[in-house]
C-alpha positions as a printed NumPy array, in Angstrom:
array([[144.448,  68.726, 116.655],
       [144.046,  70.216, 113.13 ],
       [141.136,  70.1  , 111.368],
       [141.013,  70.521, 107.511],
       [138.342,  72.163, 106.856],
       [135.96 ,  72.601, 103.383],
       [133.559,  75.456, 102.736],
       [131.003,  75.03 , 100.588],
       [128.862,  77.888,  98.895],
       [125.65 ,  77.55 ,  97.209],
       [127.147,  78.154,  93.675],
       [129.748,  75.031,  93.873],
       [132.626,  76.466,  94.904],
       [134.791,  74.734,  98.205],
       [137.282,  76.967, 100.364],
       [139.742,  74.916, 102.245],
       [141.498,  75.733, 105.277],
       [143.379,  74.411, 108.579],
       [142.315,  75.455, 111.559],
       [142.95 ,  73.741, 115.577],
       [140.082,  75.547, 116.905],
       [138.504,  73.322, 119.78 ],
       [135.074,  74.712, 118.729],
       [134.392,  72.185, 117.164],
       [134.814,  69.606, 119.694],
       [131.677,  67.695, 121.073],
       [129.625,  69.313, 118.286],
       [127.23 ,  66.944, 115.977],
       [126.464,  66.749, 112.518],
       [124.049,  69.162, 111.329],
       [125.072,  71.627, 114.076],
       [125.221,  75.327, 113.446],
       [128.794,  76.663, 114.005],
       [129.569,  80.891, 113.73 ],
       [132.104,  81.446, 111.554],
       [134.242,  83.799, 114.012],
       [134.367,  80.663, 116.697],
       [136.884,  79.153, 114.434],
       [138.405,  81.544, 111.972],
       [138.444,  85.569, 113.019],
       [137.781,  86.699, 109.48 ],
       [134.622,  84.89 , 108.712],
       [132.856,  86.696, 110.953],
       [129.274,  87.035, 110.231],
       [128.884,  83.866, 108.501],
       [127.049,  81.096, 109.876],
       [127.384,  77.446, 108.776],
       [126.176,  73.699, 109.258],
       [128.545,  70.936, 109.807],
       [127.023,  68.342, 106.927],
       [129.758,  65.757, 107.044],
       [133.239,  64.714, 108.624],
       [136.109,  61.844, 108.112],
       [138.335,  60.748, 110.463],
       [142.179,  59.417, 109.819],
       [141.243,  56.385, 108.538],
       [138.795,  57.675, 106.161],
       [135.668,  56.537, 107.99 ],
       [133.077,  58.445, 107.351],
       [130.606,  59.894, 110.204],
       [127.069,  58.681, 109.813],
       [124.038,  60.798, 111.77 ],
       [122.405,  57.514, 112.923],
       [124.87 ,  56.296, 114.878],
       [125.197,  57.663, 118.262],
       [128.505,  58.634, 120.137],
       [131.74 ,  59.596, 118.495],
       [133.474,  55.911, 118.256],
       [133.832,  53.359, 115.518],
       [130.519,  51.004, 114.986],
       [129.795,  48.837, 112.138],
       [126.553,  49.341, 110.77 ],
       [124.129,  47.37 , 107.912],
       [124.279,  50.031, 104.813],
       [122.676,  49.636, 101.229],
       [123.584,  52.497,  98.541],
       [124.397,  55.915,  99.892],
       [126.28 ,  57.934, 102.246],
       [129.789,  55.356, 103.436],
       [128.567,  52.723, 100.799],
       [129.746,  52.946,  96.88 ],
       [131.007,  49.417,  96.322],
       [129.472,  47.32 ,  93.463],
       [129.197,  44.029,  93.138],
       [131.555,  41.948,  90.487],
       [129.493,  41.451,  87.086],
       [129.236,  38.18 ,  84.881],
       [128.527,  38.154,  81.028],
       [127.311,  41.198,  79.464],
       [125.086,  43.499,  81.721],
       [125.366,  46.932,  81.3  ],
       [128.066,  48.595,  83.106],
       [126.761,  52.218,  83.564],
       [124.164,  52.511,  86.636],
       [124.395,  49.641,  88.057],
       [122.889,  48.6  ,  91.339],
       [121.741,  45.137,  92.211],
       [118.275,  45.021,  94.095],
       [118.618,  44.697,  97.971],
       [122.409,  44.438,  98.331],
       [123.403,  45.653, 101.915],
       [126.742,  45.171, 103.299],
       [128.064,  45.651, 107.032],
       [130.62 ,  48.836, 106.701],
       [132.197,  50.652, 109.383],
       [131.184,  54.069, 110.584],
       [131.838,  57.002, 112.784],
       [129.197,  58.3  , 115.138],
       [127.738,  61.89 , 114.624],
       [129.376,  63.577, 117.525],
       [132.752,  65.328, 116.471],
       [135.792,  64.022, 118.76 ],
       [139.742,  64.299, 118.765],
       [139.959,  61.378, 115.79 ],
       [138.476,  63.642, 113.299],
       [140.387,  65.303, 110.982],
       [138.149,  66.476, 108.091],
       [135.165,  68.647, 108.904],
       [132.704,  70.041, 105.633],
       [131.211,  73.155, 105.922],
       [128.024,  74.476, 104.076],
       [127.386,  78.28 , 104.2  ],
       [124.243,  79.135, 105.6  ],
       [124.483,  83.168, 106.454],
       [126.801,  85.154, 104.583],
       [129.082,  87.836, 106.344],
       [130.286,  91.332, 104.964],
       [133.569,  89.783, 103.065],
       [132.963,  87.264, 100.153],
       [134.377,  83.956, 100.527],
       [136.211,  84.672,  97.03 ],
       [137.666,  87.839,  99.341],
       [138.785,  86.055, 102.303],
       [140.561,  83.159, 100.681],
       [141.97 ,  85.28 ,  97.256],
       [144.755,  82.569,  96.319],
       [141.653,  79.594,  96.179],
       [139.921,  82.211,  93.842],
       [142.408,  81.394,  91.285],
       [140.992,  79.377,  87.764],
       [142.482,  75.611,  87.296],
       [143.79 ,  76.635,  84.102],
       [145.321,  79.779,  84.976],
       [147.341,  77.517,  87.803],
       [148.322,  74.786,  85.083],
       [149.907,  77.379,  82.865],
       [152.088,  79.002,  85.912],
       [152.83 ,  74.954,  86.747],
       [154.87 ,  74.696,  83.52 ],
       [158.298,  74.555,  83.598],
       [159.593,  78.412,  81.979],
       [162.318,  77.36 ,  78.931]])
């Protein structure tokens, strides 16, 4: 199984990469995982799993026990963005209506074959910079739109 994987750092920046490490097998959400386990060149680092997705885009939700599919009462937050259709002329921007809870589905918290998204948040750093390890994600947006355009 492959997992995509996302790296966070504390200044904003997200490192992707694949790996089919079992490591992360049977693990939970807000684990600690050492970088090395899954990835040889990381070593040093420490992280916490904060969030996974499985193939169907359900997200994985720490109050729900096991590793299958549940559906669960949410209100705003984590698995739950949907607003409600609006009449006349309310205002548009920030919208929540009072006590609105919907049933949604969920994954449980414990990380199983299914999953195929895992995010990463870096907790101890290692000798090599993230920046280092993963030089062609290092790149700026606009430096890759200009190499995108066609050369006449």
């Amino acid at each position: 199984m492959v997992f995509k994987i996302n790296i966070s750092e504390k200044s904003g920046k997200t490192y992707h990469l694949e790996s089919e490490s079992q490591e992360f097998i049977d693990k939970e959400l807000h684990d600690k995982i050492k970088g090395e386990e899954f990835f040889p060149e990381l070593s040093g680092y420490e992280f916490e799993i904060t969030g996974t997705t499985d193939n169907a885009g359900f997200t994985s939700l720490e109050s729900v026990e096991g590793s299958g599919l549940k559906k669960v009462l949410l209100s705003y937050g984590k698995g739950m963005h949907k607003r409600v259709r609006r009449e006349g002329k309310k205002k548009v921007s920030n919208f929540k209506p009072k006590g609105l809870r919907l049933r949604k589905t969920v994954r449980g918290k414990v990380i199983s074959e299914d999953i195929t998204q895992i995010n990463l948040k870096v907790l101890k750093e290692g000798n090599k910079k993230l920046s280092e390890i993963f030089p062609e994600q290092n790149q700026k947006k606009s430096e890759e739109k200009i190499s995108e355009k066609p050369q006449e």
